[in-house]
N, C-alpha and C positions, 0 to 999 in steps of 0.2 A: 597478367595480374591474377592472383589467386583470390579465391572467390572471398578470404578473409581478409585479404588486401583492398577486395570494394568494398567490402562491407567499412571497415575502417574506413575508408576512404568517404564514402556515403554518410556515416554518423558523424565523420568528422567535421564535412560540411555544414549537417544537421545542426550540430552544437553549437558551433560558431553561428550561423544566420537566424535560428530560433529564435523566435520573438516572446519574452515573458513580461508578465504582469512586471509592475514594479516593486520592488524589494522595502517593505515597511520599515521594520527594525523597532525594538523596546519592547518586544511584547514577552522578551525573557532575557534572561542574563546568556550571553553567548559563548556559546560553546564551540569549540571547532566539530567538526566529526570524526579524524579523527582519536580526539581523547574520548569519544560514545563509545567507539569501535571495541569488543570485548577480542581478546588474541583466540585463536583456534583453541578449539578442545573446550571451548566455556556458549553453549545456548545463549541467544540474549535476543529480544525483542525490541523494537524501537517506532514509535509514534513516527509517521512521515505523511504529513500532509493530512489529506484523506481517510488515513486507515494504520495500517500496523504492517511490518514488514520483521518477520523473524527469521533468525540464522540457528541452524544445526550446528552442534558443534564441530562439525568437520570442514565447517567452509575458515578458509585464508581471511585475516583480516582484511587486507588489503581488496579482496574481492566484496567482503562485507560494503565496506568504504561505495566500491562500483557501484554496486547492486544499490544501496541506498541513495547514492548520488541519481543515479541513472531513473528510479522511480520517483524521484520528487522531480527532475528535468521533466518528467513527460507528465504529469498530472499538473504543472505549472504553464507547458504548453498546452496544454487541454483546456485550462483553466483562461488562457488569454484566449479561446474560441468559443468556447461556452460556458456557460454558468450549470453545473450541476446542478441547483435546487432547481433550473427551473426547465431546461433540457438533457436531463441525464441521459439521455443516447446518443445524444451529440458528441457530448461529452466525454463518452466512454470509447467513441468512435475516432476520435482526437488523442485521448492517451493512446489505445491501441498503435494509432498510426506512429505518435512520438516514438513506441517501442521497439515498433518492426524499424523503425529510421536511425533509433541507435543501435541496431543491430538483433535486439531480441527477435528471437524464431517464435513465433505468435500462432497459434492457432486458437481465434477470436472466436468467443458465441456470445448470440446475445440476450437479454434481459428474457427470462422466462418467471411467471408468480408461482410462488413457495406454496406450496400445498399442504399440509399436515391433518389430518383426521383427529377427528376429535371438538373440541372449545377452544383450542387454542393454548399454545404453548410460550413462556418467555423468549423472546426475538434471542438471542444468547442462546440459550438451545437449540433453535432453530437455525443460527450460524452452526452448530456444534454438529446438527444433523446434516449440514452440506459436507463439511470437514473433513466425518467420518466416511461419504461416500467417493469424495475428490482423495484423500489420503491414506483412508485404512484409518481403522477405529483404535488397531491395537498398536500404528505406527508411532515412532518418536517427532514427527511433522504434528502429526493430533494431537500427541502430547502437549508440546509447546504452545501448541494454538487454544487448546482448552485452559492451560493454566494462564497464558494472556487474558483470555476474555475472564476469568476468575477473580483475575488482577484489578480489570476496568471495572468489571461489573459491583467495584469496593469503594470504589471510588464517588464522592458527592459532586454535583453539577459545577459544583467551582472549579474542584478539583479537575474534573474533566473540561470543563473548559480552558484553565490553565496547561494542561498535557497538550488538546488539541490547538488547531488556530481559531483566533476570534470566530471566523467566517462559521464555525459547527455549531455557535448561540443560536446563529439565524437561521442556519439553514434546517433545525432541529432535527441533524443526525438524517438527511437525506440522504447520505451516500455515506457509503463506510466499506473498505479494503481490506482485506486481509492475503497477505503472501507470505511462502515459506520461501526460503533459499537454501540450498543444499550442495555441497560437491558432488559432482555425478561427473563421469565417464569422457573426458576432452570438457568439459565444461560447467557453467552452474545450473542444474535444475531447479526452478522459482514454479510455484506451483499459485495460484489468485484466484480470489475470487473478490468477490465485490455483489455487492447490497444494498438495496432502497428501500427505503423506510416511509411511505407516504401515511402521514399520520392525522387519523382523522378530529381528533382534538389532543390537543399537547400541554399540558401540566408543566408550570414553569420548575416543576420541582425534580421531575420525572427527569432523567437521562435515557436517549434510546434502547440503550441494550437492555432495560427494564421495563421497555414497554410490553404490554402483550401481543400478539396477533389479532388480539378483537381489538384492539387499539388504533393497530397501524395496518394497512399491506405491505405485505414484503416480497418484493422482485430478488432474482440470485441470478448472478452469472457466474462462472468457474471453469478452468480450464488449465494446461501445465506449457510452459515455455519453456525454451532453453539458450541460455547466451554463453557462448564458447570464449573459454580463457584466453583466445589468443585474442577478440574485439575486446575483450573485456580489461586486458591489458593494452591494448592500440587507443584506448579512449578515456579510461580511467581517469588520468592525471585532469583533460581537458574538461571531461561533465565536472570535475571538480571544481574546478574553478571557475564553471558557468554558474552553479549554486551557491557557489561559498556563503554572497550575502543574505542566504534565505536560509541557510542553516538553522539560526538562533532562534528563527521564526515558525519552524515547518517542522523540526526534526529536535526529540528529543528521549530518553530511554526509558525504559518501563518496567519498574521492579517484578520481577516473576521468581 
């Protein structure tokens, strides 16, 4: 057996035996994914779960599809182990693992606090300043990732609430995602990072990414993975249709 053969083999188990939360429903008008899915040659970002998850325009729809399927399976199995707001390294130790089990090549770090000189800068910025070191400041990954958070950060607390799920009222913007996806060389390059927000007093009016650093603390982890076309094609169909019913609820698009 070829090593893409266990690995298919091994996610395949994963998907079928994974245990999730249970699947709400009404909390948006349903969409499939893919009518979300933008065709090659067109950037396009998209709200999943936790965080945001953006395609370069040179990734295949259809891989789009994977990629988004595949990141809400393992932040949904993360989420049946630990509660984010209140163990985020648990939590972030559970998706990891979901990732490496549907076949993502992982190399995991963990939660280190954001440093910046000065008084303090807008959290949005301070995503901006990981960004530019995990992707290159002048790359078209930054790009997209800077006009996303441009996008949210326009947006009013309903309205962010409406994009995200219920669970980011409560959890006020404790955790928050950011991944890029790219065609790259035999496979997709996904590039993540992810962020915590512990806020020491929270303004009902206030959404996270406006809050400031003398506000909240902000932990950052980041790092780049790689899931190869040929798992990504051996499992596709399947993560697909482990999500389906959490589509409407977790996953929706984001004008940029």
């Amino acid at each position: 057996m070829s090593e893409a053969d266990s690995q298919i083999s091994t996610a395949t188990q994963f998907v079928d035996e994974v245990d999730l939360p249970p699947a709400v429903g009404g909390m948006r008008a349903a969409k499939s994914l893919p009518e979300m899915i933008k065709p090659v040659n067109a950037e396009q970002s998209l709200v999943v779960g936790h965080g945001v998850l953006s395609f370069l325009p040179d990734l295949p729809s259809k891989h789009r599809e994977t990629v988004a399927s595949s990141f809400l399976l393992a932040q949904l199995a993360a989420d049946k182990q630990a509660a984010a707001d209140q163990d985020l390294d648990a939590w972030y130790r559970a998706f990891f693992e979901a990732l490496k089990k549907l076949g993502w090549l992982v190399q995991e770090q963990g939660f280190k606090e954001f440093n910046k000189e000065g008084t303090g800068i807008e959290t949005h910025k301070a995503i901006l300043d990981v960004a530019s070191v995990l992707l290159g400041s002048a790359s078209a990954a930054f790009d997209i990732v800077k006009s996303t958070l441009e996008s949210l950060n326009k947006l009013s607390r309903d309205e962010w609430i409406i994009l995200f799920r219920r669970e980011a009222e409560a959890a006020a913007g404790t955790l928050f995602q950011i991944a890029v996806a790219e065609q790259g060389q035999g496979g997709i390059s996904i590039s993540l990072m992810a962020f915590q927000f512990r806020a020491r007093s929270v303004r009902s009016q206030v959404i996270f990414l406006k809050w400031n650093t003398t506000e909240a603390n902000l932990r950052q982890a980041s790092g780049k993975v790689f899931f190869s076309n040929t798992v990504a094609q051996g499992i596709g169909d399947r993560v697909a249709n482990k999500v389906r019913a959490y589509i409407g609820d977790y996953i929706t698009d984001v004008e940029i």
